[in-house]
C-alpha positions as a Markdown table, in Angstrom:
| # | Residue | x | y | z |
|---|---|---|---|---|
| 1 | Unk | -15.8 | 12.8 | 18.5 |
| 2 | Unk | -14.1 | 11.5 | 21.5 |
| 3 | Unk | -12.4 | 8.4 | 18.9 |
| 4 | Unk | -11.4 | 10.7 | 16.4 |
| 5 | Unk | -7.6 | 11.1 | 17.0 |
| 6 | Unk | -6.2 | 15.2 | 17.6 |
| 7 | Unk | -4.3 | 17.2 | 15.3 |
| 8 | Unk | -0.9 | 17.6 | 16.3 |
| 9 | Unk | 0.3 | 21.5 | 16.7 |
| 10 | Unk | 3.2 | 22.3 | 18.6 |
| 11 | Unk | 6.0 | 24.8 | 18.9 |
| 12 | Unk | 9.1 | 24.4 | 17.8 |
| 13 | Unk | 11.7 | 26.7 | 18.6 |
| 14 | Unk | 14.6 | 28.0 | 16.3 |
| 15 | Unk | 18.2 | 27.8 | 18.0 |
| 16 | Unk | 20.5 | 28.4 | 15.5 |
| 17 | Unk | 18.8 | 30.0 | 12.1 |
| 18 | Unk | 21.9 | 29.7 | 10.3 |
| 19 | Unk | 22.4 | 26.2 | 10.1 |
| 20 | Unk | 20.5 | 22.9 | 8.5 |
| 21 | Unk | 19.5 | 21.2 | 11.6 |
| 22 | Unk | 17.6 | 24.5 | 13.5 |
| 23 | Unk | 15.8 | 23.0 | 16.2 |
| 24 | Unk | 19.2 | 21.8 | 18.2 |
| 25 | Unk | 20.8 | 18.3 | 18.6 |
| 26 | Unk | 18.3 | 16.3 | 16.5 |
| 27 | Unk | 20.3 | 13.2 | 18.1 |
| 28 | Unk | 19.4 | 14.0 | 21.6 |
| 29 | Unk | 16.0 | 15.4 | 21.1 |
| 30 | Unk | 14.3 | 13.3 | 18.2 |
| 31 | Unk | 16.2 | 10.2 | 17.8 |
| 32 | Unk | 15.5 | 8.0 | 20.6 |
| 33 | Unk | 11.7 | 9.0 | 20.5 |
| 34 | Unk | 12.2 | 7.5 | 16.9 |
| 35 | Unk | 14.1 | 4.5 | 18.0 |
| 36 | Unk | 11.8 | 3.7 | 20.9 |
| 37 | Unk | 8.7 | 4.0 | 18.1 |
| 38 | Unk | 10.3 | 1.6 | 15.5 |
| 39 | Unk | 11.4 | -0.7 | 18.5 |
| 40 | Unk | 7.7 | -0.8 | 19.7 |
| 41 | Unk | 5.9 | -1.2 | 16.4 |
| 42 | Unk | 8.8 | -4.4 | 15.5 |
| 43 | Unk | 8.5 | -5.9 | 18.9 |
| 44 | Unk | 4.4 | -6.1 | 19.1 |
| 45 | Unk | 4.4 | -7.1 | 15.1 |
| 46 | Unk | 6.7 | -10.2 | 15.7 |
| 47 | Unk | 4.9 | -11.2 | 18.6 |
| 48 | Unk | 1.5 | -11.0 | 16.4 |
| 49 | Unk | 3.8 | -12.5 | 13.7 |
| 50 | Unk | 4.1 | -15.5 | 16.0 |
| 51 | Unk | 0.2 | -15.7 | 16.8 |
| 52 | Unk | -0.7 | -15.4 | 13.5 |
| 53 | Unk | 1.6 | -17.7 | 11.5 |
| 54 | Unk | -0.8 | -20.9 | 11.6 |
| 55 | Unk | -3.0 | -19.1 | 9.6 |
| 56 | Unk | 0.0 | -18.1 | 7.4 |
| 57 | Unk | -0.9 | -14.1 | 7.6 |
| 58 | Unk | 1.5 | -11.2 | 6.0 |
| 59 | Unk | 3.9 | -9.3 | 7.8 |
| 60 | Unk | 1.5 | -6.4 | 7.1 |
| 61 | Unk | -1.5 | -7.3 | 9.0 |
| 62 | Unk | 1.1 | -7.9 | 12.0 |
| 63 | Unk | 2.2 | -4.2 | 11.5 |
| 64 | Unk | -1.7 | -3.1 | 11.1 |
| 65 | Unk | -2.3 | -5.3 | 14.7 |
| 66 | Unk | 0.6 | -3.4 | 16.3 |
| 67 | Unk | -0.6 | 0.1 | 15.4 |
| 68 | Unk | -4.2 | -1.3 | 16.0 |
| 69 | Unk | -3.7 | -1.6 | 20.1 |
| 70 | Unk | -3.0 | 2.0 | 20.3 |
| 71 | Unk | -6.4 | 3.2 | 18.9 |
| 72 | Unk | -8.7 | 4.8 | 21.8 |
| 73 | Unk | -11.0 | 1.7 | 22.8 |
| 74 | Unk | -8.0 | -0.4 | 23.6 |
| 75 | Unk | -4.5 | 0.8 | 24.9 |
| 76 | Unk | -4.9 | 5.0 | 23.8 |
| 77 | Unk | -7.4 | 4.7 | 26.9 |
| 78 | Unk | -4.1 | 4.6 | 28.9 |
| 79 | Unk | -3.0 | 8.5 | 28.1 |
| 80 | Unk | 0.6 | 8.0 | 29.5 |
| 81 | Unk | 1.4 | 4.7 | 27.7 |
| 82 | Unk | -0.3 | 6.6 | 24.4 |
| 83 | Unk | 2.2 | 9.8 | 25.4 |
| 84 | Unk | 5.0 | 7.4 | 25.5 |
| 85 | Unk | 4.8 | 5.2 | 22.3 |
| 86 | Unk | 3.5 | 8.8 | 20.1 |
| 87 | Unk | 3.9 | 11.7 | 21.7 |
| 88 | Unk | 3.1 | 14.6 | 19.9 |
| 89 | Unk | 6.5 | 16.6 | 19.4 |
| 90 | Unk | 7.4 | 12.7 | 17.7 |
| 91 | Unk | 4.9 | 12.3 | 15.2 |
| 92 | Unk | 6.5 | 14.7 | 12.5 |
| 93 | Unk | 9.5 | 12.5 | 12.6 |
| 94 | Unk | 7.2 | 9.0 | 12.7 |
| 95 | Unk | 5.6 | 10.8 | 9.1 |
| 96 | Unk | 8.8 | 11.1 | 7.8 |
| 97 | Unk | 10.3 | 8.3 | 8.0 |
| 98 | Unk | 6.8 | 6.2 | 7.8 |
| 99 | Unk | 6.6 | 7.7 | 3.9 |
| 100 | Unk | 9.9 | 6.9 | 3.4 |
| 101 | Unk | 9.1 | 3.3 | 4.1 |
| 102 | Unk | 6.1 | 3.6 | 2.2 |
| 103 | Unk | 8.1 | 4.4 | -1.0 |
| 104 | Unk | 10.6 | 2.0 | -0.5 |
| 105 | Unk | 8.2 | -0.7 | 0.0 |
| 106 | Unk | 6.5 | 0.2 | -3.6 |
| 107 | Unk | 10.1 | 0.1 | -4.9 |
| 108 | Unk | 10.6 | -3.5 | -4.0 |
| 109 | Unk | 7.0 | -4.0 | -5.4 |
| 110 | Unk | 7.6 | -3.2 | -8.6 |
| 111 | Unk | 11.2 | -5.0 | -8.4 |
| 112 | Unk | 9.3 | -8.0 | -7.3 |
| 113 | Unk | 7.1 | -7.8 | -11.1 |
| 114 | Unk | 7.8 | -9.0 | -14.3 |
| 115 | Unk | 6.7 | -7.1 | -17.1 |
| 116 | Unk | 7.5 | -10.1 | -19.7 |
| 117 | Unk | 5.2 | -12.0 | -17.3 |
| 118 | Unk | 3.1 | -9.8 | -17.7 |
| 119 | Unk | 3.0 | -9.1 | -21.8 |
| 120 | Unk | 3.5 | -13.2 | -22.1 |
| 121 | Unk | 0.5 | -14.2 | -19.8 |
| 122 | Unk | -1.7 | -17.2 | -21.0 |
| 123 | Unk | -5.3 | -16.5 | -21.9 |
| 124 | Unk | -6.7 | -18.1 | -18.7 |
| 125 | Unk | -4.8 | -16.2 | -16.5 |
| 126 | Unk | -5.3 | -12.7 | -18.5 |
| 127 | Unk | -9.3 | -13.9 | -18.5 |
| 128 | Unk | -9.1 | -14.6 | -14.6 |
| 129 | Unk | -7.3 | -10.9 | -14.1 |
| 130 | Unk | -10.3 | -9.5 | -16.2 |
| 131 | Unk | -12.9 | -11.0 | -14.1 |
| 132 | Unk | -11.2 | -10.0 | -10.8 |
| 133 | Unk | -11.1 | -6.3 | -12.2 |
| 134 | Unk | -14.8 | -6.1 | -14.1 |
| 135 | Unk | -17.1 | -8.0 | -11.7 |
| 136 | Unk | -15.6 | -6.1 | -8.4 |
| 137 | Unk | -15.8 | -2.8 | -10.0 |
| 138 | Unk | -19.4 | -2.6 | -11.7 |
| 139 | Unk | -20.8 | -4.6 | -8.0 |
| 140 | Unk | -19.3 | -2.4 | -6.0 |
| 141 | Unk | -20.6 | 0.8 | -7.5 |
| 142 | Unk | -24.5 | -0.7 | -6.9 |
| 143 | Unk | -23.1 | -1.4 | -3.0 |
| 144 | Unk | -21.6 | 1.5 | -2.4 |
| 145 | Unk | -24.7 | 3.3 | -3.3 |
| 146 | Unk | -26.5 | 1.0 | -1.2 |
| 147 | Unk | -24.5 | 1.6 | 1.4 |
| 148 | Unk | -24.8 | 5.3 | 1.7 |
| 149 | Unk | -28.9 | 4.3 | 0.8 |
| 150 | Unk | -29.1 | 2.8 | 4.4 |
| 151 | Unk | -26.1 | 4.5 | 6.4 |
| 152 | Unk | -27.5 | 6.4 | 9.5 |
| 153 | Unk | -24.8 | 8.3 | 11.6 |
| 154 | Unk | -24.8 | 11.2 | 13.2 |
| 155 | Unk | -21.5 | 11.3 | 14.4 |
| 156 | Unk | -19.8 | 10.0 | 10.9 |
| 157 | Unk | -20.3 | 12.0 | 8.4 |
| 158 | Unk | -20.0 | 10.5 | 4.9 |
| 159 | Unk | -17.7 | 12.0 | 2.3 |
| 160 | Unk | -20.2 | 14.0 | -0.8 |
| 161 | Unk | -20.9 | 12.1 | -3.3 |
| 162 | Unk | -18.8 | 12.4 | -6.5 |
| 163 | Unk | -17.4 | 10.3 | -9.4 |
| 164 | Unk | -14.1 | 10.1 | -7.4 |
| 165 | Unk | -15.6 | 8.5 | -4.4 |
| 166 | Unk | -17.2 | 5.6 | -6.7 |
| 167 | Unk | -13.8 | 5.3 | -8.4 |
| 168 | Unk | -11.7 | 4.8 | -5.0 |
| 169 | Unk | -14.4 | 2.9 | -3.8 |
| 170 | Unk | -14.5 | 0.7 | -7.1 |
| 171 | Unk | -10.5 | 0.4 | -7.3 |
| 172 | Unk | -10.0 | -0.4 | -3.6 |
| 173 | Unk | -12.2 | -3.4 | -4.4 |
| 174 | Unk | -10.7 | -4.5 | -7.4 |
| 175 | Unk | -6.6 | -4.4 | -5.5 |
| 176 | Unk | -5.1 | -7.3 | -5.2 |
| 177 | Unk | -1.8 | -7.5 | -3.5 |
| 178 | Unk | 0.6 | -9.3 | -5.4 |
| 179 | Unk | 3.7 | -9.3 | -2.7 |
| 180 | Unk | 1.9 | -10.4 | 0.1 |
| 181 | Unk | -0.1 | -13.3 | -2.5 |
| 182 | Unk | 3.4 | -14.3 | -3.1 |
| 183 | Unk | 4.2 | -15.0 | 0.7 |
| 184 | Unk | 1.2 | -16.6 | 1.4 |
| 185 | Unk | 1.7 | -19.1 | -1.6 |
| 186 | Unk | 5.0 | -19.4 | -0.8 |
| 187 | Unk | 4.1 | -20.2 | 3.5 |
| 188 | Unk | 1.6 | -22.5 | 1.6 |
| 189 | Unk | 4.4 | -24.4 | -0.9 |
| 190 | Unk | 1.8 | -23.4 | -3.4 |
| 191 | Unk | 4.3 | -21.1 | -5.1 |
| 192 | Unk | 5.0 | -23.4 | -8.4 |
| 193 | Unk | 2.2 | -25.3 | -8.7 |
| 194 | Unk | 0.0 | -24.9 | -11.5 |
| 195 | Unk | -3.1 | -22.9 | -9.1 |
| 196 | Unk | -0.4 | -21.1 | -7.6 |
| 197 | Unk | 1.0 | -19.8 | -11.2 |
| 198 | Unk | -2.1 | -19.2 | -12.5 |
| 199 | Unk | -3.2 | -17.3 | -9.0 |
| 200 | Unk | 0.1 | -15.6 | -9.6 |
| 201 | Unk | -0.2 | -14.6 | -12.8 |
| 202 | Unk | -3.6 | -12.9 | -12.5 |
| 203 | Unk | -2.5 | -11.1 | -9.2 |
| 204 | Unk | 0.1 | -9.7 | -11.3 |
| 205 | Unk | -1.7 | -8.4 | -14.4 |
| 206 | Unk | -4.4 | -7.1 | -11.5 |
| 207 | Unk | -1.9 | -4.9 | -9.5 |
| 208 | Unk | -0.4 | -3.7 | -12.6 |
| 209 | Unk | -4.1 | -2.5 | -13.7 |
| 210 | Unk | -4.3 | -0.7 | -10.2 |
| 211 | Unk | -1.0 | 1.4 | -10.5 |
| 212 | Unk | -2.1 | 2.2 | -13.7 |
| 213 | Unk | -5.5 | 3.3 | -12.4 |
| 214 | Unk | -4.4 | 4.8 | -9.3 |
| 215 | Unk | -1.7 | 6.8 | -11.2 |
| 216 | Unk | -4.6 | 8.3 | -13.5 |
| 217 | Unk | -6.8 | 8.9 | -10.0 |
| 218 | Unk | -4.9 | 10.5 | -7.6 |
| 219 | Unk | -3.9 | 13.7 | -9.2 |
| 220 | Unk | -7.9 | 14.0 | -10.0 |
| 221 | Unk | -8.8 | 13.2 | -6.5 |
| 222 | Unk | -6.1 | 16.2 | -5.3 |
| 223 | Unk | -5.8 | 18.4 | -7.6 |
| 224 | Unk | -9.0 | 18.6 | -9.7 |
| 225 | Unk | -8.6 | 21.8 | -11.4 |
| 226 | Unk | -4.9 | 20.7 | -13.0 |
| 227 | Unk | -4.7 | 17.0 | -12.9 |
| 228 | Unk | -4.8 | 16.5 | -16.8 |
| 229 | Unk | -1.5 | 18.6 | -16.7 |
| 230 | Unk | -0.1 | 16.0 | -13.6 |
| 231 | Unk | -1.7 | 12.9 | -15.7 |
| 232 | Unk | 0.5 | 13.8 | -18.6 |
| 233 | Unk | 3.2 | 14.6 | -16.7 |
| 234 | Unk | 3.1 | 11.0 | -15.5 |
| 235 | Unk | 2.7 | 9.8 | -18.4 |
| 236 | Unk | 6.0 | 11.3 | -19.8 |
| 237 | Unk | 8.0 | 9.8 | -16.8 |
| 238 | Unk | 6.9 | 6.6 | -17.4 |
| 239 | Unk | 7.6 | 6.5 | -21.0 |
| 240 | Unk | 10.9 | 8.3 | -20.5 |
| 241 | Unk | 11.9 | 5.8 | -17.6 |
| 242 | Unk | 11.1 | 3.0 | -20.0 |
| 243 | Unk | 12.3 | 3.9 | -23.4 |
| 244 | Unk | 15.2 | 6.5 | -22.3 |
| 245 | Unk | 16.6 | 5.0 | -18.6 |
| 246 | Unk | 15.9 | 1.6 | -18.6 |
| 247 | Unk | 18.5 | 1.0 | -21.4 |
| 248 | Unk | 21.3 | 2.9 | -19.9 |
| 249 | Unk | 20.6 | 1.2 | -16.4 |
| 250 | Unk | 20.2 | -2.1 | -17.3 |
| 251 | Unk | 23.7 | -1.9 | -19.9 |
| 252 | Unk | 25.4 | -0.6 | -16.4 |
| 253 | Unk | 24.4 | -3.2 | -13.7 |
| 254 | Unk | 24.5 | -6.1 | -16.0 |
| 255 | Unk | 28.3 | -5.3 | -17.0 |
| 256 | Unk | 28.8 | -4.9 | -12.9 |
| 257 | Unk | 26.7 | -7.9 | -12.2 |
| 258 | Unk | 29.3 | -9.9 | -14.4 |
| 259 | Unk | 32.0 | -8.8 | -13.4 |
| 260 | Unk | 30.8 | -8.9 | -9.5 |
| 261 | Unk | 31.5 | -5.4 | -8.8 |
| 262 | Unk | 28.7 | -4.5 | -7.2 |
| 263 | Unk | 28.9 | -4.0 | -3.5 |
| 264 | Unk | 26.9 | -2.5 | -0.8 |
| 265 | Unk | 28.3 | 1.3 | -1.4 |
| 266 | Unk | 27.2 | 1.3 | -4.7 |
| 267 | Unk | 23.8 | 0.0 | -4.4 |
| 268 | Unk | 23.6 | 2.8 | -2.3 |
| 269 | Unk | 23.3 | 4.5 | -6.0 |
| 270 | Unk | 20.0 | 2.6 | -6.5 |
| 271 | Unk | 18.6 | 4.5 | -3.5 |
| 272 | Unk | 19.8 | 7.3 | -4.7 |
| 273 | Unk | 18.0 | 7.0 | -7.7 |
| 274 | Unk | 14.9 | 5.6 | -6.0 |
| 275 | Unk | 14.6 | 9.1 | -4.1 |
| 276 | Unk | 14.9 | 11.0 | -7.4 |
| 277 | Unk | 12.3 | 9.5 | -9.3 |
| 278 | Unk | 9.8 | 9.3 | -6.3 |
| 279 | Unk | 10.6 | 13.2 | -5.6 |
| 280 | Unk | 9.9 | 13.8 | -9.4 |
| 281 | Unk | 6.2 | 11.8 | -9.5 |
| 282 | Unk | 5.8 | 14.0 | -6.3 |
| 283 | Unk | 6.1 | 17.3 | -8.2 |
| 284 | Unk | 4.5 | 16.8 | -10.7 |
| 285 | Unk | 1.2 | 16.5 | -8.6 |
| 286 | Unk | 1.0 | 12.1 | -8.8 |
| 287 | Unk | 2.4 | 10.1 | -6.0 |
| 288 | Unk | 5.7 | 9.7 | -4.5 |
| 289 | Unk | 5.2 | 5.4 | -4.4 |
| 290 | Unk | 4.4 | 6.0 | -8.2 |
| 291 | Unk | 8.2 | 7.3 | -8.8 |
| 292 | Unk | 9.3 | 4.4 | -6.8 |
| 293 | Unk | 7.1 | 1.6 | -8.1 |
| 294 | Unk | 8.1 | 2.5 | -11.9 |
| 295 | Unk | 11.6 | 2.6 | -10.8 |
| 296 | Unk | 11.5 | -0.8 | -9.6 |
| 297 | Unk | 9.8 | -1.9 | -13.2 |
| 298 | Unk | 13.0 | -0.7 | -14.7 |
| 299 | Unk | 15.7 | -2.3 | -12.9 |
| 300 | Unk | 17.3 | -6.0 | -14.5 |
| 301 | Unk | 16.2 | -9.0 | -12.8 |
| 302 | Unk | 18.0 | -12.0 | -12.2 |
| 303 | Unk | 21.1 | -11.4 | -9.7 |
| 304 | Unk | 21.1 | -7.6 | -9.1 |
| 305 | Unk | 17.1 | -7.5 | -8.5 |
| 306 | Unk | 18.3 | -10.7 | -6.3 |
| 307 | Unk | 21.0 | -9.1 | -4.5 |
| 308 | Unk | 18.9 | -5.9 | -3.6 |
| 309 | Unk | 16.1 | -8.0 | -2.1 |
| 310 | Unk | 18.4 | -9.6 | 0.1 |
| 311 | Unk | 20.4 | -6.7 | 1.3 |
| 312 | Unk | 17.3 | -4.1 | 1.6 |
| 313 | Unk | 14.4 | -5.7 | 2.2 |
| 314 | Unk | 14.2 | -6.7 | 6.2 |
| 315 | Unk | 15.4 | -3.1 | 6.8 |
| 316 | Unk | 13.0 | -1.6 | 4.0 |
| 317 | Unk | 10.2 | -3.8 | 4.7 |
| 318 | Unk | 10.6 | -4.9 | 8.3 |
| 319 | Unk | 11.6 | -1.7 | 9.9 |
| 320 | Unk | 10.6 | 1.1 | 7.4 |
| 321 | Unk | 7.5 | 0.0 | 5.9 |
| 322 | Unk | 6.4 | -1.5 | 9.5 |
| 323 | Unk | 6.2 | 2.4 | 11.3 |
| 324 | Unk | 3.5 | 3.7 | 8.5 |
| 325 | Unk | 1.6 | 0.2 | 8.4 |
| 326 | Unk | 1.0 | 0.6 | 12.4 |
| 327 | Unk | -0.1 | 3.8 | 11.7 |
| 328 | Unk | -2.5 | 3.2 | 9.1 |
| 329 | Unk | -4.1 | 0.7 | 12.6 |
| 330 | Unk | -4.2 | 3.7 | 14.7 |
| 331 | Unk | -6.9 | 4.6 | 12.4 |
| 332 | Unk | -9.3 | 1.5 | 12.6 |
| 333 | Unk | -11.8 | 2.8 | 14.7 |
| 334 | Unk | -14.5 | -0.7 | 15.7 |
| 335 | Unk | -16.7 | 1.8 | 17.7 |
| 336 | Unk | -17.3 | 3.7 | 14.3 |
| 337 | Unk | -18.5 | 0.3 | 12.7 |
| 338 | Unk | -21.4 | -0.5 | 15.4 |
| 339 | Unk | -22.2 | 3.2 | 16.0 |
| 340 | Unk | -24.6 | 3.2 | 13.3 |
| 341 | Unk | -28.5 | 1.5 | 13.1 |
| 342 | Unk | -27.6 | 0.0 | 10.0 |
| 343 | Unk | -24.6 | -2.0 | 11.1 |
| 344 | Unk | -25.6 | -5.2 | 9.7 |
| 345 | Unk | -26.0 | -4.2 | 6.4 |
| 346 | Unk | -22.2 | -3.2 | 6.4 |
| 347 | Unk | -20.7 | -6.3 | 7.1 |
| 348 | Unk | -23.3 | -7.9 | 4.5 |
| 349 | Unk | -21.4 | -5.1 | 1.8 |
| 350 | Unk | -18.2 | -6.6 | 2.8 |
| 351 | Unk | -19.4 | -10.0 | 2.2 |
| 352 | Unk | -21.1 | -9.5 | -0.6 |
| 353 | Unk | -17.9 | -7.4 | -2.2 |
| 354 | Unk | -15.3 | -10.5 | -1.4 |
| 355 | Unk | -18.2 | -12.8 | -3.0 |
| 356 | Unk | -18.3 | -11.2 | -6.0 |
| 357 | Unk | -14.2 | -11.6 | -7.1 |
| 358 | Unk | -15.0 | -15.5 | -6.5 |
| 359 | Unk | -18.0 | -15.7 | -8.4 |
| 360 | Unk | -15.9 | -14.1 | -11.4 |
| 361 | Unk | -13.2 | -16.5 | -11.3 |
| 362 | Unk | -15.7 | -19.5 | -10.8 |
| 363 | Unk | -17.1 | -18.5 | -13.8 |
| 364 | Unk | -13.2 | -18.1 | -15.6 |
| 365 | Unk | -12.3 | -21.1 | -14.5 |
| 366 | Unk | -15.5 | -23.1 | -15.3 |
| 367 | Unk | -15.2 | -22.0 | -19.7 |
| 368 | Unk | -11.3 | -23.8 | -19.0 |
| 369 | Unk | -12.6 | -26.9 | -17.5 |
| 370 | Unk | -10.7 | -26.4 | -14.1 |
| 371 | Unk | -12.6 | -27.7 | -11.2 |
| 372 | Unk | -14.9 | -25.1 | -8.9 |
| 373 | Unk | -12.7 | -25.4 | -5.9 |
| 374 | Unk | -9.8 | -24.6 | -8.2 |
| 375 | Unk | -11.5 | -21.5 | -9.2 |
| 376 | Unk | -13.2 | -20.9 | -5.3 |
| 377 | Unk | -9.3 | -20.9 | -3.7 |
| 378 | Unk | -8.3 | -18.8 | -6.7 |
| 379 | Unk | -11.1 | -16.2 | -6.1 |
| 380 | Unk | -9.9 | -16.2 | -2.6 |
| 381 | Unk | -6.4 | -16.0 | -3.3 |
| 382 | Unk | -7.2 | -12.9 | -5.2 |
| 383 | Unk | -9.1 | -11.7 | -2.4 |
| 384 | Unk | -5.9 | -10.8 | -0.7 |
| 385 | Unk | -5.4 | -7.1 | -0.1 |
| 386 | Unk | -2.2 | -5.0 | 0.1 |
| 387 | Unk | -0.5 | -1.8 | 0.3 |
| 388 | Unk | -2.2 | -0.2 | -2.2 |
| 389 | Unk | -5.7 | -0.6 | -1.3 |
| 390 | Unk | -4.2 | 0.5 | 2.5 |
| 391 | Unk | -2.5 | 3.8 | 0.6 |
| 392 | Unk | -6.3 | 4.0 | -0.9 |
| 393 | Unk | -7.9 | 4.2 | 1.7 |
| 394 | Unk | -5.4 | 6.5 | 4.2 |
| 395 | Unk | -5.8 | 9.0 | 0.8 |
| 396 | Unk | -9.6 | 9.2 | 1.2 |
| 397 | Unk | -9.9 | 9.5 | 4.8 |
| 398 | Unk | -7.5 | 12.2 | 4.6 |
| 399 | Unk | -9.4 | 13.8 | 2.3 |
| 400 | Unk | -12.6 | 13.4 | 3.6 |
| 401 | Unk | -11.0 | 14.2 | 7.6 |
| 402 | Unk | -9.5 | 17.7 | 6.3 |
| 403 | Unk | -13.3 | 18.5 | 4.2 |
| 404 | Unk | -14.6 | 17.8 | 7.8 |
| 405 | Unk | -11.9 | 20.2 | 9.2 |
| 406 | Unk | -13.0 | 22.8 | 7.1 |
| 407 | Unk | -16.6 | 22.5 | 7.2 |
């Protein structure tokens, strides 16, 4: 277990009981640990930013690489430089403000969609989306049990079998991340062509699918015995968000869009906001990014959805976001990959799980006479994976590290 990385348990002493701030000059102590963390994890990603650019890569799989160098093959052998980047009395503040990034990037997710897009999507795009959801879902089910047919570990447990694990294992598959398909086509000047709309489109209708379905799983993945109860819950927030908030909202910034009152002290209302509904997803027994992500569905487009990009989105994306992205790297363990007899057969499941969105959309995309390497670069284009499926992921090995703990 010498990869697996500790759990972090330290004192922390109480100096003044009466006050907010009880563990002394937070300004002092915590916040250049913080600073020298986020200055770190920017640094390396823009350097990786710089390797990876001819190959037109996302800003997140710079963050993964940065948070990737500290895992225990590579620079965690080095204890000191480890100790320095993450030490241990630093990595409640680093989970802080890494889920505040996290929510904040799902915000400007859901800004980025258009539900008219969406509900006005031509039948070849809305048939691609379907193939990109049906074909991974019912293949991977057959290779996930295939997997665990031929997995021999003995230092790796797998997680027990249950309809949960098929259904992250199924949606994880199906994710396709719409922001960074954006990027890509836009690094490509692919962004208004007619494969890049169509590509667009389907990623779109896709990632909506998956926040649906991951809004339905969670609370059943956490909370078995009362997720109907946080499933409804949901379900109310949304409807009340749409029908109830969305008017009163957009009536507001509009009128302040025209009349250009709206300044950087009171967008600081739209965070404001932002927190609210993710804290509201987050009691109810959902998701925090759920709140967040519906929030951004409700706000106007055009300027205002324009003007909060620009102002927010380096310092959401590039600094916020970039802390809980390196840390989702710490975790990918290679060692754990080719530590088992069977290792071959893994990277065949991977294949075989990216071959089986293209084969969907090469079958679309044949019925409306496009060419096959239309529908091949489509099917790859659809391949591309996001936050969510990360989210995914960090949700089930959390779940599957504290039934370890336990056991």
């Amino acid at each position: 277990m010498g990869d697996v990385l500790p759990l972090a348990c330290y004192p922390v002493s109480v100096t003044e009981a009466n006050r907010i701030w009880q563990t002394g000059n937070i300004i002092d102590s915590e916040l250049p640990t913080l600073a020298f963390q986020v200055a770190y994890t920017v640094f390396v990603a823009c350097l990786f930013f710089l390797l990876f650019k001819p190959f037109h890569q996302s800003r997140l799989i710079t963050y993964v690489f940065a948070g990737f160098l500290l895992t225990p093959p590579l620079l965690r052998r080095f204890e000191f430089l480890f100790a320095l980047v993450y030490p241990i009395t630093g990595i409640m503040n680093v989970e802080v403000i890494s889920n505040f990034g996290l929510i904040y990037y799902a915000f400007l997710n859901g800004l980025e969609m258009n539900l008219d897009t969406i509900l006005k999507a031509k039948k070849e795009a809305t048939s691609i989306a379907a193939a990109g959801i049906i074909f991974p879902m019912i293949a991977g089910s057959g290779l996930y049990a295939l997997h665990r047919r031929f997995y021999i570990n003995n230092i790796f447990k797998l997680e027990e079998v249950s309809t949960h694990v098929y259904l992250i294992w199924s949606l994880v598959l199906s994710v396709t991340g719409f922001p960074n398909l954006v990027e890509i086509l836009s690094d490509l000047k692919l962004h208004y062509t007619g494969l890049g709309k169509v590509a667009l489109t389907a990623a779109m209708i896709i990632d909506t699918y998956n926040w649906i379905l991951f809004t339905l799983l969670i609370p059943f993945s956490t909370y078995s015995s009362n997720a109907i109860y946080s499933v409804l819950s949901t379900i109310m927030f949304v409807i009340v968000c749409i029908v109830l908030v969305r008017p009163i909202i957009t009536k507001f910034v509009e009128r302040k869009t025209e009349e250009n009152e709206l300044d950087e002290y009171q967008l600081l209302f739209v965070v404001m906001g932002l927190l609210l509904c993710s804290y509201v997803t987050d009691i109810i027994g959902t998701h925090g990014i759920v709140g967040a992500f519906v929030y951004g569905l409700i706000l106007p487009r055009g300027r205002f959805a324009d003007s909060v990009m620009a102002v927010s989105d380096d310092f959401g994306t590039g600094f916020l976001a970039s802390i809980y992205f390196s840390g989702t790297g710490m975790r990918f363990l290679i060692s754990s990959v080719f530590s088992h007899a069977n290792w071959k057969l893994t990277f065949l499941v991977v294949i075989l799980l990216c071959v089986t969105k293209i084969l969907g959309t090469l079958f679309v995309t044949s019925l409306f006479g496009r060419p096959a390497k239309d529908g091949f670069a489509i099917g790859l284009l659809l391949n591309t994976k996001g936050a969510l499926a990360l989210i995914l992921l960090s949700i089930a090995w959390d779940k599957m590290y504290t039934q370890f703990i336990s056991g």
